[in-house]
N, CA and C atoms as an extended XYZ file, in Angstrom:
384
Properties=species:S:1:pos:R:3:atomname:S:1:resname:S:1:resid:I:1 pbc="F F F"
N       120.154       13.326       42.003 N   UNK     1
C       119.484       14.597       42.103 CA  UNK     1
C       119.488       15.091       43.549 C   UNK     1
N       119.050       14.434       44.619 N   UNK     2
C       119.115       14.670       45.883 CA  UNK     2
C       120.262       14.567       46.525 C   UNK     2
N       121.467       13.713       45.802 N   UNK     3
C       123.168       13.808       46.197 CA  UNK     3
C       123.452       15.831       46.571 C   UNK     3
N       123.511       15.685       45.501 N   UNK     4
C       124.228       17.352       45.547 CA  UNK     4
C       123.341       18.351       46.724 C   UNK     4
N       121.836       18.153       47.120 N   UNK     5
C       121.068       19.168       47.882 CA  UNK     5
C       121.926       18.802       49.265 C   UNK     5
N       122.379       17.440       49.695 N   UNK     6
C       122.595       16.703       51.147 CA  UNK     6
C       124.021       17.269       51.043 C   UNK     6
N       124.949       17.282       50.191 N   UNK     7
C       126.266       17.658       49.588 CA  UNK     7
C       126.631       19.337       50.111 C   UNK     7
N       125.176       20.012       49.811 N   UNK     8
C       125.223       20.988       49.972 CA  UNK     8
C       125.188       21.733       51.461 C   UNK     8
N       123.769       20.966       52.051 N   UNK     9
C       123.436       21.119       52.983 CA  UNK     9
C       124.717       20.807       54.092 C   UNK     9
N       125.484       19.948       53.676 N   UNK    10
C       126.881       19.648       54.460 CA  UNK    10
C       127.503       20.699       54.747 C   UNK    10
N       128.474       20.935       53.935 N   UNK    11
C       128.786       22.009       53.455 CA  UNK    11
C       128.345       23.520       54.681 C   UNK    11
N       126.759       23.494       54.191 N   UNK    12
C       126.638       24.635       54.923 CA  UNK    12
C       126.481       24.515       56.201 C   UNK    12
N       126.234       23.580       57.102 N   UNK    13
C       126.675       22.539       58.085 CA  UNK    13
C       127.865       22.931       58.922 C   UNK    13
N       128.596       22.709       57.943 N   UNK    14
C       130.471       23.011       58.222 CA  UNK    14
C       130.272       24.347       58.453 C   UNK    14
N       130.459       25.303       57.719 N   UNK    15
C       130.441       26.931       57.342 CA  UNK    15
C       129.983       27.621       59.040 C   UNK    15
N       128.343       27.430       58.950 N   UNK    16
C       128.363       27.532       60.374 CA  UNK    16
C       128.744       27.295       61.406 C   UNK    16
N       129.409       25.948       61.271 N   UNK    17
C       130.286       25.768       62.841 CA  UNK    17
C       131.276       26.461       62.895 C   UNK    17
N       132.033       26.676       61.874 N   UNK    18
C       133.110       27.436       61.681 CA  UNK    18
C       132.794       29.112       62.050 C   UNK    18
N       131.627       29.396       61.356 N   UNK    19
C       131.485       30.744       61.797 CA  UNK    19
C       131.056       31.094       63.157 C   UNK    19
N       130.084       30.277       63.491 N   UNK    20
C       129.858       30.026       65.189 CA  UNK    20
C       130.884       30.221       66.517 C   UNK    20
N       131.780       29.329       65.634 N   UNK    21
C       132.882       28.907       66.657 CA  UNK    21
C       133.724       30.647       67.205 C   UNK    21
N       134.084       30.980       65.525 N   UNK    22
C       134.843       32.138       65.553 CA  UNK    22
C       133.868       33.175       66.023 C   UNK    22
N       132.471       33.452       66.398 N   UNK    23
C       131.731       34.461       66.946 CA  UNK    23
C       131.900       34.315       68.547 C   UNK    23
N       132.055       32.813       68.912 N   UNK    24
C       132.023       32.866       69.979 CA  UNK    24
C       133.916       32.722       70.546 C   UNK    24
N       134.600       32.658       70.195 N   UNK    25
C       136.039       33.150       70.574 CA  UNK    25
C       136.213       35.298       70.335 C   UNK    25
N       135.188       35.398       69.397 N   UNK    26
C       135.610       37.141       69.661 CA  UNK    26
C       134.775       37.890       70.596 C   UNK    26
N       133.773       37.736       70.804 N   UNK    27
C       132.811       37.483       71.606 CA  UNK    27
C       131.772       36.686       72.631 C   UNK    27
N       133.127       36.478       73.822 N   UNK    28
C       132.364       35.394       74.440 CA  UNK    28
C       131.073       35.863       75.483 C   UNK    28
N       130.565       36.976       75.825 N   UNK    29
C       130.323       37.512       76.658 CA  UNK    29
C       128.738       37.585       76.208 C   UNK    29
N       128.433       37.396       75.069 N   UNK    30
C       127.423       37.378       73.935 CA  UNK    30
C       126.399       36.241       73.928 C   UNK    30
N       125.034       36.585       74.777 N   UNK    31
C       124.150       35.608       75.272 CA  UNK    31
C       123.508       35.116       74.442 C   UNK    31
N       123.953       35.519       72.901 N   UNK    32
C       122.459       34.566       71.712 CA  UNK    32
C       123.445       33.433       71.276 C   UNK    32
N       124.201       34.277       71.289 N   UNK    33
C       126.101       33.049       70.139 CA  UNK    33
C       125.898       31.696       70.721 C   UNK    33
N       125.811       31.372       71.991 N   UNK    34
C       125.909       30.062       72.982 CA  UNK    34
C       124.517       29.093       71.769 C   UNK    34
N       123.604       29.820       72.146 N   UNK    35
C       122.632       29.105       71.934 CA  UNK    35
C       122.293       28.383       70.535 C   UNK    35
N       122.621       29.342       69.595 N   UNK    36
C       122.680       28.592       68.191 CA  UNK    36
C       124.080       27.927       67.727 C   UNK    36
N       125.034       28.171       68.894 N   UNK    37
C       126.111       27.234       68.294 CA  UNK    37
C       125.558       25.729       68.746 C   UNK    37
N       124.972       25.725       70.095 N   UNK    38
C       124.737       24.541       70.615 CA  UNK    38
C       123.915       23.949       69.961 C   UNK    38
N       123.119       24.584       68.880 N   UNK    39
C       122.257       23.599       68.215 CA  UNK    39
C       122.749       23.427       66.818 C   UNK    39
N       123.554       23.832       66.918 N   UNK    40
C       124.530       23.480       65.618 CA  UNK    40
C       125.409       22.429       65.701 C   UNK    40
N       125.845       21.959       66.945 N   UNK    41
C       126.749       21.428       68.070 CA  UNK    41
C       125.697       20.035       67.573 C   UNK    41
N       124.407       20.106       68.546 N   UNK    42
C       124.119       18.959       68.418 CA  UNK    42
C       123.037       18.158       67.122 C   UNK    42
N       123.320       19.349       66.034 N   UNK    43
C       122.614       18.850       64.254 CA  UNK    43
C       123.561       18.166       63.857 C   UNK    43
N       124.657       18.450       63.984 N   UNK    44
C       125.995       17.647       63.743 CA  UNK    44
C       126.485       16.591       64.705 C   UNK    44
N       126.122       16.676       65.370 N   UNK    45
C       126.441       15.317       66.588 CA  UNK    45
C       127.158       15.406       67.004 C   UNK    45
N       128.416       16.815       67.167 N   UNK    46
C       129.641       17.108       67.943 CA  UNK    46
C       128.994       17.156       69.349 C   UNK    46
N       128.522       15.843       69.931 N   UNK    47
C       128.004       15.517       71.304 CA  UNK    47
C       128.950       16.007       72.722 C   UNK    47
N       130.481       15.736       72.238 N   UNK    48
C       131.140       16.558       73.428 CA  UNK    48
C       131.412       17.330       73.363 C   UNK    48
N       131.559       17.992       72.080 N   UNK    49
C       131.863       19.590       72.282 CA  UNK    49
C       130.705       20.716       72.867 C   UNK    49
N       129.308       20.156       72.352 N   UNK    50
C       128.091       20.432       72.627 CA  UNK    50
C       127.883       20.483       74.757 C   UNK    50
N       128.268       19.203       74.841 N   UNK    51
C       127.809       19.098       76.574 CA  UNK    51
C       129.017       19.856       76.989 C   UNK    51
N       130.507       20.083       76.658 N   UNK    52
C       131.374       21.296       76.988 CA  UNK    52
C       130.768       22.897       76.892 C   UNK    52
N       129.931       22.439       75.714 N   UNK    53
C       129.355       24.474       75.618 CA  UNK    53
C       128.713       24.660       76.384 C   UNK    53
N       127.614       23.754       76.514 N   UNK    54
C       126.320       23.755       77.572 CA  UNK    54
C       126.771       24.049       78.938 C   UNK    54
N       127.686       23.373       79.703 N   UNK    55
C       128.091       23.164       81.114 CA  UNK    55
C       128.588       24.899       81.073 C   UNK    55
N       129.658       25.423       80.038 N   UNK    56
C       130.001       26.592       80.148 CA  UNK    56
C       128.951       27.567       80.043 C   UNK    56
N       128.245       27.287       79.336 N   UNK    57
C       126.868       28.638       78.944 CA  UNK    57
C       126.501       28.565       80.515 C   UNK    57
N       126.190       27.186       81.084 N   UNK    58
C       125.039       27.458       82.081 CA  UNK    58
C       125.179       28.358       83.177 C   UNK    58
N       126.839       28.553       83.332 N   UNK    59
C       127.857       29.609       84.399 CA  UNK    59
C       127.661       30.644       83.796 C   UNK    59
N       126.632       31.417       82.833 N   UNK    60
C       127.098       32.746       82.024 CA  UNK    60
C       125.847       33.477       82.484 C   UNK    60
N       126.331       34.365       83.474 N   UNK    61
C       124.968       35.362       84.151 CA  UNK    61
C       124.338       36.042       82.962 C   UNK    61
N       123.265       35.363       82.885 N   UNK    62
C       121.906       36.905       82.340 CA  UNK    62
C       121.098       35.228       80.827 C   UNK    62
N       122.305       34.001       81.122 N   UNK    63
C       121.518       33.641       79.704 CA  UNK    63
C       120.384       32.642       80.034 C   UNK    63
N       119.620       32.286       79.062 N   UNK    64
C       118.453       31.882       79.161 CA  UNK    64
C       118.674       30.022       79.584 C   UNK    64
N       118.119       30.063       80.796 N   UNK    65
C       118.670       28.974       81.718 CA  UNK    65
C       118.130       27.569       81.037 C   UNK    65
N       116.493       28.219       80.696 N   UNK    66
C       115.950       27.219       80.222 CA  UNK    66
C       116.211       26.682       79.166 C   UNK    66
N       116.339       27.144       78.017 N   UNK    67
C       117.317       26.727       76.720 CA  UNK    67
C       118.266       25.535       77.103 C   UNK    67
N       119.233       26.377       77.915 N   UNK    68
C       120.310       25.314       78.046 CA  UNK    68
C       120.237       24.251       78.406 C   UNK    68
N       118.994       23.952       79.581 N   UNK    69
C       118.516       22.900       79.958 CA  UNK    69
C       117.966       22.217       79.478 C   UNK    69
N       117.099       22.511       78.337 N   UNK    70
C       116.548       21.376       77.404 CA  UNK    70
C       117.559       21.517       76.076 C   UNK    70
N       118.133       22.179       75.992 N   UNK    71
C       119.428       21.372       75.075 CA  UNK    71
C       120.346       20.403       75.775 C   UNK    71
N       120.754       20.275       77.161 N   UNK    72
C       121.334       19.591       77.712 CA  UNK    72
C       120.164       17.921       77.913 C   UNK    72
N       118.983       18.443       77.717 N   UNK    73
C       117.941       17.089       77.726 CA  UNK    73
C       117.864       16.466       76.073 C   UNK    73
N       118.340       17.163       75.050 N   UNK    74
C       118.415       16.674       74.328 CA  UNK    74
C       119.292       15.783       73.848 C   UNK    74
N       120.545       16.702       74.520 N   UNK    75
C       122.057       15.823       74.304 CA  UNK    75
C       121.477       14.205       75.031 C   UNK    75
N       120.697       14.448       76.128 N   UNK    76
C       120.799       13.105       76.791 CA  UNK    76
C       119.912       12.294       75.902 C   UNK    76
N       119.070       13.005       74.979 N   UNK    77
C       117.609       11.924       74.244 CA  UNK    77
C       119.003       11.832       73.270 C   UNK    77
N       119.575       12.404       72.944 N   UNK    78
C       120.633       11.880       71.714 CA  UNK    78
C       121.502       10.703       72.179 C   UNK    78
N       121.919       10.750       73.311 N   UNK    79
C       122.554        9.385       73.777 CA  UNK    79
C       121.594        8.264       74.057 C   UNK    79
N       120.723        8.412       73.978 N   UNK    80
C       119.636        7.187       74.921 CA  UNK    80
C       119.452        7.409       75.991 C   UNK    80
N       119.826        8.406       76.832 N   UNK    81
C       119.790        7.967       78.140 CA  UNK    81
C       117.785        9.207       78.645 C   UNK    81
N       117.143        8.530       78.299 N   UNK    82
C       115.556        8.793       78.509 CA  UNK    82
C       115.692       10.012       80.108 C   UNK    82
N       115.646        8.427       81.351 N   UNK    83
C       115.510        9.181       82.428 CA  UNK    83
C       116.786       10.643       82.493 C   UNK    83
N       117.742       10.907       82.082 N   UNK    84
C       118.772       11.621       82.364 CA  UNK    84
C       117.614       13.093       81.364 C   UNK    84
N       117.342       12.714       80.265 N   UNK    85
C       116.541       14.006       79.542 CA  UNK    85
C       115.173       14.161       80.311 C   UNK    85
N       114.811       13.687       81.028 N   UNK    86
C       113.634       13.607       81.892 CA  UNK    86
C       113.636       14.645       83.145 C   UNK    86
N       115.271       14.436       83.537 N   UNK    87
C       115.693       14.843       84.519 CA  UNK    87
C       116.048       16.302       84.272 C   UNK    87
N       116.415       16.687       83.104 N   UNK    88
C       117.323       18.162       82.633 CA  UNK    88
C       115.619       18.933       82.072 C   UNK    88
N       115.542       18.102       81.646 N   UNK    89
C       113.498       18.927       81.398 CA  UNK    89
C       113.157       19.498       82.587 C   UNK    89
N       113.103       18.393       83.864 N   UNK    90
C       112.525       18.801       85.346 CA  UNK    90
C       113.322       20.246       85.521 C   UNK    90
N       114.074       20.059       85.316 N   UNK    91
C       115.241       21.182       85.756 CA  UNK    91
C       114.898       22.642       84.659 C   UNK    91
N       114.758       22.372       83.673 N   UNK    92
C       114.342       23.369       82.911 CA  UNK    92
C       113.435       24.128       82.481 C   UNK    92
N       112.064       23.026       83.665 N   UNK    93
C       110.589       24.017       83.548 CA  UNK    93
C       111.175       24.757       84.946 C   UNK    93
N       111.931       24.876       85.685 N   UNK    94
C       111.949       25.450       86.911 CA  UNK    94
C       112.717       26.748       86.624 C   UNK    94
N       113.437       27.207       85.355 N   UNK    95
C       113.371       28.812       84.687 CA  UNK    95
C       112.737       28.844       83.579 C   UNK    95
N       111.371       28.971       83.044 N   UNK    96
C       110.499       28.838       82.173 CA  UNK    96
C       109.499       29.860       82.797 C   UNK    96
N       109.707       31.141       81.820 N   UNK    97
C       108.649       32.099       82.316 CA  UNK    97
C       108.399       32.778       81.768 C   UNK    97
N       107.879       31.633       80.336 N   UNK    98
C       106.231       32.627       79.726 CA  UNK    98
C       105.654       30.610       79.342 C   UNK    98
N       104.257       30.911       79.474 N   UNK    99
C       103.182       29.439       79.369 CA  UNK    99
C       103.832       28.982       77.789 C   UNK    99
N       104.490       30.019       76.814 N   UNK   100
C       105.011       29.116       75.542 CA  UNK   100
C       106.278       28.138       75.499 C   UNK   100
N       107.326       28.547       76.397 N   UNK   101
C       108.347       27.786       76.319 CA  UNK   101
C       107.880       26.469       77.872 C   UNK   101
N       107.156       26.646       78.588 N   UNK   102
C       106.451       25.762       79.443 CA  UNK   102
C       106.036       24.231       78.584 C   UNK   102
N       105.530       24.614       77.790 N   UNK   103
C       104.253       24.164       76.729 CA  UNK   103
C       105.126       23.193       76.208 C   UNK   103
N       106.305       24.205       75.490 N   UNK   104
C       107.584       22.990       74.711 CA  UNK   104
C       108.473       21.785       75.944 C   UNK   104
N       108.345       22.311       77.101 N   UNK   105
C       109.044       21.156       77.790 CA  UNK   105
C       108.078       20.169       77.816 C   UNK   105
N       106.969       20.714       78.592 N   UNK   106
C       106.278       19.320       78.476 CA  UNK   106
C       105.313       18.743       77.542 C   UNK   106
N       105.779       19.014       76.756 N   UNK   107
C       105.404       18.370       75.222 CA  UNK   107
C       106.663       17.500       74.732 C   UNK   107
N       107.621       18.072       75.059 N   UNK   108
C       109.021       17.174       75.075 CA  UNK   108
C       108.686       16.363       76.023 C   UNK   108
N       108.331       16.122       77.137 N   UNK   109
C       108.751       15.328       78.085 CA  UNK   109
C       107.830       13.943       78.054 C   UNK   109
N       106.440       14.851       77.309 N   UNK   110
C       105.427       13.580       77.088 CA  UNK   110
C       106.617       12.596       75.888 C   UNK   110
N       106.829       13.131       75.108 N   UNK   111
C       107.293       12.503       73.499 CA  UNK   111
C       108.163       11.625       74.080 C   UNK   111
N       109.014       12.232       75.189 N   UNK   112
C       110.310       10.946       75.661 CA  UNK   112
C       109.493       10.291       76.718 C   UNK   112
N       108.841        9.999       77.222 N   UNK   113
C       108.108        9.092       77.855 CA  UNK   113
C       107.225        7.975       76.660 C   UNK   113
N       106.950        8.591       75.828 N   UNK   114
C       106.427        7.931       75.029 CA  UNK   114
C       107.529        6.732       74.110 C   UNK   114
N       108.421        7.560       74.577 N   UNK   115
C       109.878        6.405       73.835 CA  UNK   115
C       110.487        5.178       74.596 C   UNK   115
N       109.961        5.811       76.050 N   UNK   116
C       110.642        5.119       76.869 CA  UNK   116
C       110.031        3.409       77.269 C   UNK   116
N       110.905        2.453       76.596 N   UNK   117
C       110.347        1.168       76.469 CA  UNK   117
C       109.100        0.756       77.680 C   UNK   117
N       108.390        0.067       77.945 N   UNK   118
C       107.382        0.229       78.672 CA  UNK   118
C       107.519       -1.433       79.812 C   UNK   118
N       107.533       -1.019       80.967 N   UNK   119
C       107.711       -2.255       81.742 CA  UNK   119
C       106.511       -3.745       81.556 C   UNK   119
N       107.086       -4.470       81.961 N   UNK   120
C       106.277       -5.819       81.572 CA  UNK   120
C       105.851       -6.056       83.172 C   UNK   120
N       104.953       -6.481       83.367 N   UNK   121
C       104.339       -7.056       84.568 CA  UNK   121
C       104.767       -8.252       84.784 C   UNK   121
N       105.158       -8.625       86.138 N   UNK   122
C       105.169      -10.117       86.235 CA  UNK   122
C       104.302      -10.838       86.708 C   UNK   122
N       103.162      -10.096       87.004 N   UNK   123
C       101.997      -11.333       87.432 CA  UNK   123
C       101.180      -11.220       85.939 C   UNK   123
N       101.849      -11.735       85.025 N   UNK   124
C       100.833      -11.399       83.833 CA  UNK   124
C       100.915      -13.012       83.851 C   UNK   124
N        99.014      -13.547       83.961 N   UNK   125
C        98.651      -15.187       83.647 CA  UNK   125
C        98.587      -15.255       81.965 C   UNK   125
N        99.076      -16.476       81.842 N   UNK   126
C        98.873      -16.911       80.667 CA  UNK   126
C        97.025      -17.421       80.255 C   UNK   126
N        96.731      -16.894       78.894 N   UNK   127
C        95.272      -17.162       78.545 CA  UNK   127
C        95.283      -18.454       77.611 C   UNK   127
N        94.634      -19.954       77.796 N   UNK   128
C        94.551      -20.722       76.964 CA  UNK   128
C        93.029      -20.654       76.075 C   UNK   128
Protein backbone atom coordinates (compact mmCIF):
# COMPACT_ATOMS: atom_id res chain seq x y z
CA UNK A 1 0.00 0.00 0.00
CA UNK A 2 2.72 2.49 0.90
CA UNK A 3 5.05 0.92 -2.16
CA UNK A 4 3.24 2.82 -4.85
CA UNK A 5 2.85 6.48 -2.58
CA UNK A 6 7.20 6.26 -2.22
CA UNK A 7 7.03 4.96 -6.10
CA UNK A 8 5.27 7.94 -6.70
CA UNK A 9 6.79 10.40 -4.72
CA UNK A 10 10.06 9.26 -6.78
CA UNK A 11 8.91 9.84 -9.71
CA UNK A 12 7.87 13.28 -8.84
CA UNK A 13 11.34 13.68 -7.37
CA UNK A 14 12.77 13.05 -10.86
CA UNK A 15 10.16 15.39 -12.82
CA UNK A 16 11.34 18.29 -10.81
CA UNK A 17 14.89 17.98 -11.25
CA UNK A 18 14.34 17.69 -14.67
CA UNK A 19 12.14 20.65 -14.80
CA UNK A 20 14.43 22.67 -12.50
CA UNK A 21 17.35 21.91 -14.35
CA UNK A 22 15.72 23.05 -17.75
CA UNK A 23 14.38 26.49 -15.92
CA UNK A 24 17.61 27.11 -14.93
CA UNK A 25 19.58 26.56 -18.45
CA UNK A 26 16.74 29.04 -20.10
CA UNK A 27 16.92 31.28 -17.52
CA UNK A 28 19.94 31.63 -15.69
CA UNK A 29 19.77 35.13 -14.55
CA UNK A 30 16.55 34.16 -12.42
CA UNK A 31 17.11 34.61 -8.53
CA UNK A 32 14.19 32.12 -7.15
CA UNK A 33 15.22 29.01 -9.85
CA UNK A 34 18.79 28.63 -7.82
CA UNK A 35 17.11 28.20 -4.70
CA UNK A 36 14.50 25.50 -5.11
CA UNK A 37 16.66 23.60 -7.43
CA UNK A 38 19.20 23.45 -4.59
CA UNK A 39 16.80 21.97 -2.39
CA UNK A 40 15.79 19.64 -4.73
CA UNK A 41 19.59 19.02 -5.29
CA UNK A 42 19.99 18.17 -1.79
CA UNK A 43 16.23 15.94 -1.11
CA UNK A 44 17.81 13.78 -3.56
CA UNK A 45 21.33 13.71 -2.39
CA UNK A 46 22.80 14.96 -5.79
CA UNK A 47 25.49 16.33 -3.07
CA UNK A 48 27.90 17.53 -5.94
CA UNK A 49 25.83 18.84 -8.18
CA UNK A 50 24.14 20.73 -5.24
CA UNK A 51 27.71 22.27 -3.73
CA UNK A 52 28.41 23.14 -7.79
CA UNK A 53 24.97 25.19 -7.75
CA UNK A 54 25.58 26.73 -4.46
CA UNK A 55 29.32 27.98 -5.15
CA UNK A 56 27.68 29.36 -8.57
CA UNK A 57 24.47 31.00 -7.01
CA UNK A 58 26.71 32.59 -4.36
CA UNK A 59 28.59 34.81 -7.44
CA UNK A 60 24.91 35.86 -8.64
CA UNK A 61 24.39 39.69 -7.68
CA UNK A 62 20.99 40.57 -6.04
CA UNK A 63 20.40 36.65 -4.60
CA UNK A 64 19.59 35.89 -1.20
CA UNK A 65 23.07 35.27 0.40
CA UNK A 66 21.67 33.83 3.34
CA UNK A 67 19.78 30.92 1.81
CA UNK A 68 22.72 29.86 0.09
CA UNK A 69 24.64 29.77 3.10
CA UNK A 70 22.61 27.63 5.10
CA UNK A 71 22.01 25.37 2.23
CA UNK A 72 25.69 25.16 1.84
CA UNK A 73 25.54 24.29 5.96
CA UNK A 74 23.32 21.75 5.19
CA UNK A 75 25.21 20.09 2.43
CA UNK A 76 27.94 19.98 5.21
CA UNK A 77 25.26 18.44 8.11
CA UNK A 78 24.57 15.99 5.10
CA UNK A 79 28.17 14.90 4.94
CA UNK A 80 28.93 14.81 8.69
CA UNK A 81 31.09 17.33 8.71
CA UNK A 82 29.23 19.36 12.06
CA UNK A 83 32.03 22.08 12.56
CA UNK A 84 32.12 22.91 8.57
CA UNK A 85 27.87 23.54 8.92
CA UNK A 86 28.68 25.52 12.01
CA UNK A 87 30.94 27.47 10.08
CA UNK A 88 28.53 28.29 6.79
CA UNK A 89 25.63 29.16 9.55
CA UNK A 90 28.33 31.78 11.10
CA UNK A 91 28.59 33.02 7.69
CA UNK A 92 24.97 33.12 6.98
CA UNK A 93 23.60 35.04 10.03
CA UNK A 94 26.04 37.79 8.73
CA UNK A 95 23.26 38.48 5.55
CA UNK A 96 20.14 37.76 7.62
CA UNK A 97 17.89 40.76 7.72
CA UNK A 98 14.65 40.22 9.14
CA UNK A 99 14.69 38.52 13.23
CA UNK A 100 12.65 35.40 11.17
CA UNK A 101 15.27 33.97 9.03
CA UNK A 102 17.89 34.95 12.13
CA UNK A 103 15.68 32.72 14.35
CA UNK A 104 16.07 29.67 11.68
CA UNK A 105 19.94 29.82 11.78
CA UNK A 106 20.23 29.67 15.16
CA UNK A 107 17.84 27.21 15.83
CA UNK A 108 19.80 25.22 13.23
CA UNK A 109 22.91 25.81 14.82
CA UNK A 110 21.63 24.84 18.37
CA UNK A 111 20.17 21.31 16.67
CA UNK A 112 23.83 20.65 15.14
CA UNK A 113 25.53 21.27 18.27
CA UNK A 114 23.23 19.14 19.82
CA UNK A 115 24.48 16.31 17.35
CA UNK A 116 27.76 17.03 17.78
CA UNK A 117 29.27 13.97 19.83
CA UNK A 118 30.20 15.48 23.20
CA UNK A 119 33.92 15.46 24.58
CA UNK A 120 34.95 13.14 27.48
CA UNK A 121 37.06 14.63 30.23
CA UNK A 122 40.19 13.18 31.22
CA UNK A 123 40.40 13.93 34.73
CA UNK A 124 37.19 11.98 35.19
CA UNK A 125 38.01 9.70 38.83
CA UNK A 126 36.66 6.53 38.97
CA UNK A 127 33.67 6.05 41.86
CA UNK A 128 33.91 2.66 43.90
Amino acid sequence: MGRGTLECQWVVAKVLKVFLEEAMQCDVTNLNTPRYYIKCLLDNEDLEEAEKLINYSLKIKGIDKATMWFYRSLLSEKRGSFLNALKFLSESEKYCFSSQSLDVVKDRKKFIKSKMPKKKSKNRKETK
